[in-house]
C-alpha positions as CSV (number, residue, x, y, z in Angstrom):
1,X,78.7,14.0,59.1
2,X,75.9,15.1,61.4
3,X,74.7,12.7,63.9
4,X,71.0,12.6,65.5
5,X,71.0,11.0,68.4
6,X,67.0,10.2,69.7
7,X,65.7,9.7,73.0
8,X,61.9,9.2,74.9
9,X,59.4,7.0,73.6
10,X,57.7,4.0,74.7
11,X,54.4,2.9,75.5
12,X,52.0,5.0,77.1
13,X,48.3,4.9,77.4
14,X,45.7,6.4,75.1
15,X,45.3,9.7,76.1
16,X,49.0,10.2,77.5
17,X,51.8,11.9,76.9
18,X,55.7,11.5,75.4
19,X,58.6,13.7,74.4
20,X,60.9,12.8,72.0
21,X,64.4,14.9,71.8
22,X,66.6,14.9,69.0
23,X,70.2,16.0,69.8
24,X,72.6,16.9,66.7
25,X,76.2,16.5,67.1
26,X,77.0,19.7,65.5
27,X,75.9,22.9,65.6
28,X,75.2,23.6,61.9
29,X,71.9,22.5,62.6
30,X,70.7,25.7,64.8
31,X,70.7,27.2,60.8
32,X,68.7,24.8,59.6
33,X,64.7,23.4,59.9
34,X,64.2,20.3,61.9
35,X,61.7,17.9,61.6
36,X,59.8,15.0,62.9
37,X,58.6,12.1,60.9
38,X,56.8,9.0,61.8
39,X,56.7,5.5,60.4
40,X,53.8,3.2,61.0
41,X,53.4,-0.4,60.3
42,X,52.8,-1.0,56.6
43,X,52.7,3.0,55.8
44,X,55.0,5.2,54.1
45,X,57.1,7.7,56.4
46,X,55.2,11.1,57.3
47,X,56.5,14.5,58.3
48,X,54.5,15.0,61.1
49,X,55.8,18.6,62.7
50,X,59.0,21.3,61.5
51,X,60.5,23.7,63.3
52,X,62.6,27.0,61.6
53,X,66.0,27.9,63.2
54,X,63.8,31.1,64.1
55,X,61.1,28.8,65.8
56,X,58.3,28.7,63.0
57,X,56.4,25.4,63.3
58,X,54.5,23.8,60.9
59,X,52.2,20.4,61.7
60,X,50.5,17.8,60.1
61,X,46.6,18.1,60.5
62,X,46.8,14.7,62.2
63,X,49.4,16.7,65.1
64,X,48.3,20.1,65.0
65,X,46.4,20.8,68.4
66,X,48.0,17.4,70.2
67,X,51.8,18.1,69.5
68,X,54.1,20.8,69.7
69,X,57.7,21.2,68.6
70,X,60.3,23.0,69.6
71,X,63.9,23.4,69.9
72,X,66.8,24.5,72.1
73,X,69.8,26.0,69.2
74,X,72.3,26.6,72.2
75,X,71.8,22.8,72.9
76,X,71.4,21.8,69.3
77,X,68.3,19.9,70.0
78,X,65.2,19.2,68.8
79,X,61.9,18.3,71.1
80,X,58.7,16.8,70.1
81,X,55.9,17.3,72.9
82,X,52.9,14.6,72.1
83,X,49.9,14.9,74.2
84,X,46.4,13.2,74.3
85,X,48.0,10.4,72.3
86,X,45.7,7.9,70.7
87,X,46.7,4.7,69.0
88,X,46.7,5.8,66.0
89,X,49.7,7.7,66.4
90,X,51.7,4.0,67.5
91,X,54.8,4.4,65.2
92,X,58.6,4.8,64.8
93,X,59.4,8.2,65.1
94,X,62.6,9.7,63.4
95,X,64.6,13.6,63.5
96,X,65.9,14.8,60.3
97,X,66.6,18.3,58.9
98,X,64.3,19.6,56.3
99,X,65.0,19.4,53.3
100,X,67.4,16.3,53.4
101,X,70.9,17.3,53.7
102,X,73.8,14.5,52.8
103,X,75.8,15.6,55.5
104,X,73.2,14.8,58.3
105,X,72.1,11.6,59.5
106,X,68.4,10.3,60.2
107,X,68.1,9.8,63.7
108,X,67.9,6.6,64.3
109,X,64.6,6.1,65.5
110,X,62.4,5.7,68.6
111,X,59.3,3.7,69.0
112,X,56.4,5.3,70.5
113,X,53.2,2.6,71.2
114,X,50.1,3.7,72.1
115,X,47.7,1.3,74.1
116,X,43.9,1.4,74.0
């Protein structure tokens, strides 16, 4: 098994900024797309930005322009750079591969809470 071990969040301000990392425990995940999801209250999970093992990034139109992803394959670690936040983007925020593989874990999640 894969683990994803999250760090960064918290609460910021609207109009701040956060970075998430997502650290894998093994390095079969420099083959494979990453992602970044996010869970608010009452809603279903979203992907909200991917990332290739090549670097090609993909956003959600709700992230595109605000966030950017990236990744570091010698570390094996995934990055999620969120500026202008607004409170609308207040959620749990989880790593994952893309697609699903059984052998990796969901990260286990980082809360990111965005005042007004």
């Amino acid at each position: 098994q894969v683990q994803l071990v999250q760090s960064g969040g918290g609460l910021v301000q609207r109009g701040g900024s956060l970075r998430l990392s997502c650290a894998a425990s093994g390095s079969i995940v420099s083959l494979l797309t990453m992602a970044w999801y996010r869970q608010a209250p009452g809603k279903q999970r979203e992907l909200v930005a991917s990332i290739t093992s090549g670097g090609s990034t993909d956003y959600a139109d709700s992230a595109k322009g605000r966030f950017t992803i990236s990744r570091d394959n010698a570390k094996n670690t995934a990055y999620l750079q969120m500026d202008n936040l607004q409170p609308e983007d207040t959620a749990i925020y989880y790593c994952n591969v893309l697609p699903e593989r059984t052998y990796v874990q969901w990260g286990q999640g980082t809360q990111v809470t965005v005042s007004s």
